[in-house]
C-alpha positions, 0 to 999 in steps of 0.5 A: 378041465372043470373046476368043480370038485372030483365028488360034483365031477362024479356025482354029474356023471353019474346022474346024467349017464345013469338017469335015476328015476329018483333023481328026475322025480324029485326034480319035478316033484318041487316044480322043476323041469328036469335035472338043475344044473349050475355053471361056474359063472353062476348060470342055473338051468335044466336038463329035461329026462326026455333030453338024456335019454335021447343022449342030448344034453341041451340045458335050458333055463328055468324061467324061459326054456331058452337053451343056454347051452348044448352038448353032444356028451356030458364030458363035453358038458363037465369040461365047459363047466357045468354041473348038477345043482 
């Protein structure tokens, strides 16, 4: 169960299931690598286009790219507390 509200909770899944063009091209236009992600504990990362098309949800840190953490699904992603940024 998140702890995000129902919006954020919607608005994750509907940008990871949906992948709008608009969304990853603004991400990259201000220098990021892929979707920002915030975890309730305070941890920032990214989801790369790439990773979501292939149904892979691996959220890796912006400084490192080391991963943080990975899903098989974006329920799984949801219930363990992340969420778009």
């Amino acid at each position: 169960m998140s702890s995000w509200s129902k919006s954020l909770v919607k608005q994750t899944r509907d940008i990871l299931d949906n992948l709008p063009v608009e969304v990853f091209y603004f991400a990259e236009k201000i220098g990021h690598k892929g979707v920002c992600l915030q975890h309730a504990d305070g941890r920032k990362g990214y989801i790369s286009l790439n990773d979501c098309m292939d149904d892979q949800y691996t959220i890796r840190s912006h400084e490192t790219d080391e991963i943080l953490a990975d899903f098989k699904n974006v329920d799984a992603l949801i219930a363990a507390d992340w969420a778009v940024d």
